[in-house]
C-alpha positions in Angstrom: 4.2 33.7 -25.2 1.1 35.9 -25.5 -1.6 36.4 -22.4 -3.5 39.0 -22.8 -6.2 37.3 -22.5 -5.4 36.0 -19.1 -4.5 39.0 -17.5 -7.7 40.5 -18.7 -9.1 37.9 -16.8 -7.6 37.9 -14.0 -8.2 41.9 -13.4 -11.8 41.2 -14.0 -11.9 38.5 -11.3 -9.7 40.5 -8.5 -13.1 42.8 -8.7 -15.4 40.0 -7.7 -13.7 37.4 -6.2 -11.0 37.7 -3.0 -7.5 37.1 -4.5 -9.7 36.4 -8.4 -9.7 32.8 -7.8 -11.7 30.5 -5.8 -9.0 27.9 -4.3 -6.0 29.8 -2.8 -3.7 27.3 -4.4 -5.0 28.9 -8.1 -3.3 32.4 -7.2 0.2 30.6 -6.1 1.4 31.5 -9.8 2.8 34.9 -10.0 2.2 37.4 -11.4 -1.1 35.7 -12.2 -2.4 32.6 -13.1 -3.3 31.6 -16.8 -6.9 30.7 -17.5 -8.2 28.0 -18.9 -10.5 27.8 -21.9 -10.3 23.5 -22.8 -8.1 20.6 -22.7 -7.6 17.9 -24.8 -6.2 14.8 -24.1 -2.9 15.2 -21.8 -2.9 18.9 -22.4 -4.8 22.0 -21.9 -5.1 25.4 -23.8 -5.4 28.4 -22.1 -7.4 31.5 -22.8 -4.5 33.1 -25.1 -4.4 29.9 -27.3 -1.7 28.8 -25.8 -0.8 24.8 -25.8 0.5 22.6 -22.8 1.2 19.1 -21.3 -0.9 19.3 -18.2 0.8 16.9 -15.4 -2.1 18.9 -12.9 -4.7 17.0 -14.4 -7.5 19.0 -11.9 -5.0 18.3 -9.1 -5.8 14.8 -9.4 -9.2 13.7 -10.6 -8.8 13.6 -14.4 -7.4 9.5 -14.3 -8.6 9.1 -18.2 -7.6 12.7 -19.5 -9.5 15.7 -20.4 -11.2 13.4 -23.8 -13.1 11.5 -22.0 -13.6 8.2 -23.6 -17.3 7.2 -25.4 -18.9 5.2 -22.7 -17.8 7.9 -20.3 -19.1 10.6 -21.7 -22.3 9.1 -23.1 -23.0 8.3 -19.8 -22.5 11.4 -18.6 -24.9 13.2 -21.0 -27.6 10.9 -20.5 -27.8 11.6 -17.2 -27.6 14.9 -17.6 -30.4 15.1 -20.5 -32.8 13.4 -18.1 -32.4 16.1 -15.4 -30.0 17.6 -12.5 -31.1 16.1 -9.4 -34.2 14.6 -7.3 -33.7 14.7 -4.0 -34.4 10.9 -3.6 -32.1 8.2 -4.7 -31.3 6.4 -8.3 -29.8 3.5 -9.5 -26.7 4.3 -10.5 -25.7 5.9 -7.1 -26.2 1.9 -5.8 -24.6 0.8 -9.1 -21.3 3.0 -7.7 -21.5 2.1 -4.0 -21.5 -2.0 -5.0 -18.4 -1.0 -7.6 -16.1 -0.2 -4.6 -17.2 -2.3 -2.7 -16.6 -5.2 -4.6 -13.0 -3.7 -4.9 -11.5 -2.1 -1.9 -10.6 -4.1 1.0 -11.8 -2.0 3.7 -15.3 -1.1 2.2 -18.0 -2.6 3.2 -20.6 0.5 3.5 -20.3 3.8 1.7 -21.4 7.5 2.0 -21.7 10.0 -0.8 -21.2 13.8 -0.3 -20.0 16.4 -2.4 -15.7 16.9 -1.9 -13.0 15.8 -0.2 -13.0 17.9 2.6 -17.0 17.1 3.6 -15.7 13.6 3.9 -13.1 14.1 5.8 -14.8 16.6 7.9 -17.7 13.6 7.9 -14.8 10.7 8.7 -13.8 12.8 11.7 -17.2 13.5 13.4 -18.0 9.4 12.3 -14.8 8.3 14.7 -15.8 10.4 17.4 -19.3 10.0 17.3 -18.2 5.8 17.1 -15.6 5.9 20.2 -17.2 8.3 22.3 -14.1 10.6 22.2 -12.6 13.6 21.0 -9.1 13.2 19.9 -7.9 13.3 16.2 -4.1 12.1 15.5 -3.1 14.0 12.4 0.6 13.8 10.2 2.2 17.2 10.4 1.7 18.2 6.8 -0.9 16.0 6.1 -3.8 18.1 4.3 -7.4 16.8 4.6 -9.8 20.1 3.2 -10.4 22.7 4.9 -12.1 21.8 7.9 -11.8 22.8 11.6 -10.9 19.8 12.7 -7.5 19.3 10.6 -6.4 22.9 10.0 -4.0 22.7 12.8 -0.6 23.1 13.5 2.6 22.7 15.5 2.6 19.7 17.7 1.0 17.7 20.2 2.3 19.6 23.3 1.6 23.1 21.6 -1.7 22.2 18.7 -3.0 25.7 17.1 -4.8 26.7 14.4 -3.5 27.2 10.8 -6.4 29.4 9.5 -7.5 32.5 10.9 -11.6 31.9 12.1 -10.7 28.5 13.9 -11.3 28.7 18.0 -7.8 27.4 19.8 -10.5 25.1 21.6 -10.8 23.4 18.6 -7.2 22.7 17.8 -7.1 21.1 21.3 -8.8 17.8 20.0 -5.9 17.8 17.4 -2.7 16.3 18.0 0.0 17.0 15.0 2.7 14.1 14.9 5.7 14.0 12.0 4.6 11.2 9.4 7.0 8.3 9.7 8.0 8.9 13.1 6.8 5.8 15.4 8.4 7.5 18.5 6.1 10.2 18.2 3.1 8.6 17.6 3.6 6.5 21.2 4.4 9.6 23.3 0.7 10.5 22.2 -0.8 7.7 22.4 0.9 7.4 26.2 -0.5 10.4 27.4 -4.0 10.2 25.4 -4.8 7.1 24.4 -8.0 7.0 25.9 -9.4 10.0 24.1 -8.2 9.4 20.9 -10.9 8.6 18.6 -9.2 8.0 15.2 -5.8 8.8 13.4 -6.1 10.2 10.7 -3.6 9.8 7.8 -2.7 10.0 3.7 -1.3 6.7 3.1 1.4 8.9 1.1 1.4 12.5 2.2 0.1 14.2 -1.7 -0.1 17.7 -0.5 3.4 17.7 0.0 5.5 16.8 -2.1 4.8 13.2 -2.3 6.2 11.7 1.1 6.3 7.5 1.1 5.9 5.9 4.2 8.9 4.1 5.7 8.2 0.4 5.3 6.0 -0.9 8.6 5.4 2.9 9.3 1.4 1.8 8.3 1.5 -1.4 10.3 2.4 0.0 13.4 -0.6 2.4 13.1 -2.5 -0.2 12.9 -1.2 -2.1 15.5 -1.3 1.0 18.0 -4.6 1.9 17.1 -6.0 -1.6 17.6 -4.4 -1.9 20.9 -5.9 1.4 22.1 -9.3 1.2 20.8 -8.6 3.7 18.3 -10.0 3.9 14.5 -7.8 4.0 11.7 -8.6 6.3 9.1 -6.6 6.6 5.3 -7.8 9.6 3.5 -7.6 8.2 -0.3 -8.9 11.4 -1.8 -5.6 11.0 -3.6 -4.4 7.7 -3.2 -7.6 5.9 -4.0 -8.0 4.1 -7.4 -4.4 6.0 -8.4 -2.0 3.9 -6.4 -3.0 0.4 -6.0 -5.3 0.6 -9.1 -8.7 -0.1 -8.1 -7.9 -1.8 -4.8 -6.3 1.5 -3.6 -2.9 2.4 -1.5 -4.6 0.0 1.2 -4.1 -3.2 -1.2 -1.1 -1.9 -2.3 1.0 -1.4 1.3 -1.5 -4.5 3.0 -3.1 -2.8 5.5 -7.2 -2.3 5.8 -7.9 0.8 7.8 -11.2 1.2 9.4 -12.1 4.0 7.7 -11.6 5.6 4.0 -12.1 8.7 2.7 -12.3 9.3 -1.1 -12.8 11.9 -3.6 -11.4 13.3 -7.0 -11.2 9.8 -9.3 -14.2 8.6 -7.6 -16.6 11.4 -9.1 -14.8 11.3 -12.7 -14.1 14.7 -12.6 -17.0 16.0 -10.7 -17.4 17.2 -7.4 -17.5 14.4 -5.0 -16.6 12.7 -1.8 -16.8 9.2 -0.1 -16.8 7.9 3.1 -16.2 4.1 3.6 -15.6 1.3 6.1 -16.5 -1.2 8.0 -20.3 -1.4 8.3 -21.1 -1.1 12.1 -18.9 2.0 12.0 -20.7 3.1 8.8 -23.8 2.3 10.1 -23.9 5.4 12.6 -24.7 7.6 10.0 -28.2 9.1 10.1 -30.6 7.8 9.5 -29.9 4.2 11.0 -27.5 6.0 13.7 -27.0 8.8 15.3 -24.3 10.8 14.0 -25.4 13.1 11.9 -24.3 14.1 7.5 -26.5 15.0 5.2 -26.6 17.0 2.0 -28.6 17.9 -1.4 -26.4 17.1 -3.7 -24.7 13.9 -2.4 -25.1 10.7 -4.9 -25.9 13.4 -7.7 -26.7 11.1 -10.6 -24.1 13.2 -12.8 -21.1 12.5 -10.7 -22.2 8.9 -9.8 -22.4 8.0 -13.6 -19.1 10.1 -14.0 -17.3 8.1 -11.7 -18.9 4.4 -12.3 -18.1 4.7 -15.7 -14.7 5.8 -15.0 -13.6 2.9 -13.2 -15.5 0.4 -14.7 -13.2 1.8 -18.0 -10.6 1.6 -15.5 -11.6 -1.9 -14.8 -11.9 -2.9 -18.8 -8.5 -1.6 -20.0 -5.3 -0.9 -20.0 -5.8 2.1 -17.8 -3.5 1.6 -15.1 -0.6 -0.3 -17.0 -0.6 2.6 -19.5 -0.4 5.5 -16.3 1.9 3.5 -13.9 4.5 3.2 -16.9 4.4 6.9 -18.4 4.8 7.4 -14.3 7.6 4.8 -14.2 9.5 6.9 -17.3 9.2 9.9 -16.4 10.7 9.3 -12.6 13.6 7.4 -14.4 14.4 9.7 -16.4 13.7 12.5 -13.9 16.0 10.7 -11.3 18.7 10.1 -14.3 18.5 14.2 -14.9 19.2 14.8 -11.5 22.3 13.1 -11.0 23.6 14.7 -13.8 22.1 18.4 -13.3 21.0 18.5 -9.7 22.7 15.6 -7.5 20.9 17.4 -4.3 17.5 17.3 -5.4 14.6 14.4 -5.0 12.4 12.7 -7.1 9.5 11.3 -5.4 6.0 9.7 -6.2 4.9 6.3 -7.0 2.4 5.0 -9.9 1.0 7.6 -11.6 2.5 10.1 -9.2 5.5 12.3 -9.4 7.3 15.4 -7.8 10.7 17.1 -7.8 11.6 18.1 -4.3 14.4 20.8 -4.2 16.0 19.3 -1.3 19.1 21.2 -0.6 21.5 18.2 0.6 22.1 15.0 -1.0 25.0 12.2 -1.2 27.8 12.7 -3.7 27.5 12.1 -7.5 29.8 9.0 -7.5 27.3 7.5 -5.3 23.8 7.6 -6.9 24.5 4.6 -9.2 22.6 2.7 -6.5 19.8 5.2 -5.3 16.2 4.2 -6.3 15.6 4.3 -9.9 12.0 6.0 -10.0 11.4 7.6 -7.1 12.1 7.7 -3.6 11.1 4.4 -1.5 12.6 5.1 2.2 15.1 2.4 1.2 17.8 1.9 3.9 20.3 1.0 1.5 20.0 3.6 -0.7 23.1 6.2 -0.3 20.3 9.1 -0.9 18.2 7.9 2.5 19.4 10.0 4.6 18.2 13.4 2.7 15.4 12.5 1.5 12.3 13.7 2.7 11.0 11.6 5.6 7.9 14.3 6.6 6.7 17.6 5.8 9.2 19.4 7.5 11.6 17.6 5.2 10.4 19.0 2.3 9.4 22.5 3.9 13.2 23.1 4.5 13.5 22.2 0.4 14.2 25.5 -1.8 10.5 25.9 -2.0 10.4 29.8 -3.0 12.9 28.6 -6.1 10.9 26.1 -7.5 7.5 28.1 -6.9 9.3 31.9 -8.6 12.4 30.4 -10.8 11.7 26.9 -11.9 7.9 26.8 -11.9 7.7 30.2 -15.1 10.6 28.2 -16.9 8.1 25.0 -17.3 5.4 26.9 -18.2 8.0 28.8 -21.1 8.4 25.4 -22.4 4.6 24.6 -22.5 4.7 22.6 -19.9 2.0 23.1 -16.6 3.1 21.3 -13.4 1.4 22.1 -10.0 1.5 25.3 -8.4 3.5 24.8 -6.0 6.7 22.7 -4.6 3.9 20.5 -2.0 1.4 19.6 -4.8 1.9 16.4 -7.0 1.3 15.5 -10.2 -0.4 13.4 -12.5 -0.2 11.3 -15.2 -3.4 10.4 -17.1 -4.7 7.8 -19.6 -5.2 10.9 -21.8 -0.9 11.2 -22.3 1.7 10.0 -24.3 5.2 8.8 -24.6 6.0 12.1 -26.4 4.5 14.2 -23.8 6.6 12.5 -21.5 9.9 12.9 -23.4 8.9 16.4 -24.4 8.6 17.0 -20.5 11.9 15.4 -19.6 13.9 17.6 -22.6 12.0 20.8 -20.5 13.0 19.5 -17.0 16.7 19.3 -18.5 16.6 23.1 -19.9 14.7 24.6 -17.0 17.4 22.7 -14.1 
């Protein structure tokens, strides 16, 4: 496999840009990434010509594919052809905000901004500025952009900060707790409830490796939260209108947070974030309250048309059946692969989600006749419940290093692009096929 081309380009960019990329997770391929010139469809070809199935799908956005289809992309041009931006509002930016809405349970207002992290980072200062407090509850693990208020680890006892640049002052408002663990989240909540504004939580941890909750793990939140005053907040910037279709992980695991963050589908591919919720909390925005968020380019008519159109072809067709089964397949077969191949390892993910976790223990081959069939559900009876990943730590003891250096290059051999990394997911679009799915599970067999 030839690429020239790509290493060409990746020297030019190490002159200009730090690490020649401008997401860290881009330079996680070694010895450099490939570059992009198009996609098309389920599939992308890079800057050498060469051809693959992309299951990265822009790390999550691309629902329909990279061919966007005629509605879509008419919509998008039209907007586009009648200029960038005003600095005042348009229709369609109403048109959007009534579209979710209408659909997920928790929504009743909606703010626009430009990513996922500025509406986290929006979410967070919303809670506080709401309760009058300063705590954040976070899941170990849990990524929600890169933001001050989030890029925090270690635990509650001993909070720090995960990036270089963030004050230990600021981790102090943070309190890391393991995802499923209900223990953990009342020892906080014991010693400081009364300053805890919000928790703050993926409904399934995305950025890594696909972690489902344990079932009444969401319900308890919600309960504890309730009890204490607290806010709620599920950060869908992966989850939303993926899992649950267009009602979302909420409608999906029956629990209405009282706050959403959104972002990737919701822009159709363009930059974009959401924050939603009940409307009194909503409400304290600026300019009817008096938290402040603003920005130029939020409700850009672009991105608004991108991502109305989107769902509404979301809405009209088969979109979601067509996803949710390629996703179904492909964790079947996955999970069928493994017990033959790779008994210790995990499949994970859910709709049009899925992962191979390298988890280095499992139960023995005789036994995984009655594990879950596509994908792991924190199901008690399965003889595989015990070793699979429960929280991040789970899957940060897996054989990361040999999935990112070994297994990752073998894909790619084959044609195949998965994420980065072992934590990232992936994706299955409306763009993909039943071929691209068996062509992926023949590569999974060779590579293992």
């Amino acid at each position: 496999m030839n690429d020239d081309n790509s290493r060409d380009l990746y020297d030019r960019a190490l002159s200009v840009m730090p690490g020649g990329v401008n997401s860290a997770v881009r330079a996680a391929i070694e010895p450099y990434p490939f570059f992009v010139q198009k996609g098309d469809g389920g599939h992308v070809i890079d800057a050498d010509g060469n051809r693959y199935i992309d299951w990265v799908m822009g790390l999550g956005p691309l629902l329909l594919g990279h061919d966007l289809p005629d509605p879509v992309q008419a919509s998008i041009q039209q907007k586009a052809s009648e200029g960038p931006m005003y600095g005042t509002p348009t229709e369609v930016e109403v048109d959007l905000a009534e579209f979710v809405v209408r659909h997920v349970p928790s929504v009743e207002k909606i703010r626009f901004v430009n990513s996922g992290t500025e509406a986290t980072t929006s979410a967070v200062r919303l809670a506080r500025g709401y309760t009058g407090r300063n705590k954040i509850v976070v899941m170990q693990g849990g990524y929600h952009g890169a933001q001050e208020s989030t890029l925090v680890e270690g635990d509650a006892e001993n909070p720090r900060p995960s990036s270089a640049g963030i004050p230990q002052s600021f981790a102090e408002h943070t309190l890391p707790v393991p995802f499923n663990d209900e223990e953990a989240i009342r020892e906080v909540f014991d010693e400081h409830g009364e300053d805890i504004a919000a928790v703050l939580t993926e409904p399934i941890l995305g950025n890594y490796g696909i972690v489902y909750p344990e079932e009444g793990y969401h319900e308890f939140l919600r309960e504890i939260t309730d009890e204490h005053g607290s806010l709620l907040i599920f950060d869908e910037v992966i989850t939303g209108f993926r899992v649950g279709g267009l009602g979302c992980a909420q409608s999906e695991f029956g629990v209405t947070p009282d706050l959403t963050t959104f972002g990737k589908i919701i822009g159709g591919g363009f930059p974009v974030g959401a924050i939603g919720g009940r409307a009194e909390i909503i409400e304290h925005f600026a300019p009817s309250g008096d938290v402040f968020q603003a920005g130029t380019f939020s409700g850009h008519p672009v991105t608004m048309a991108a991502g109305l159109e989107t769902l509404q072809f979301a809405a009209e067709n088969d979109v979601y059946e067509h996803v949710d089964g390629l996703g179904e397949q492909l964790r079947s077969g996955l999970t069928e692969i493994l017990a033959d191949q790779a008994p210790s390892y995990t499949v994970t993910g859910t709709a049009s989600m899925f992962k191979v976790i390298f988890t280095r223990d499992g139960p023995g081959r005789d036994s995984l006749e009655e594990q879950c069939g596509a994908g792991c559900r924190q199901n008690p009876t399965c003889p595989r419940y015990d070793y699979c990943p429960k929280n991040a730590a789970d899957v940060k003891n897996a054989e990361t290093e040999r999935w990112r250096r070994v297994f990752w290059g073998k894909m790619k051999a084959q044609n195949v692009f998965l994420s980065q990394n072992q934590f990232e997911c992936q994706f299955v679009s409306y763009g993909h096929t039943e071929a691209d799915v068996e062509e992926t599970l023949e590569a999974y067999k060779h590579a293992l």
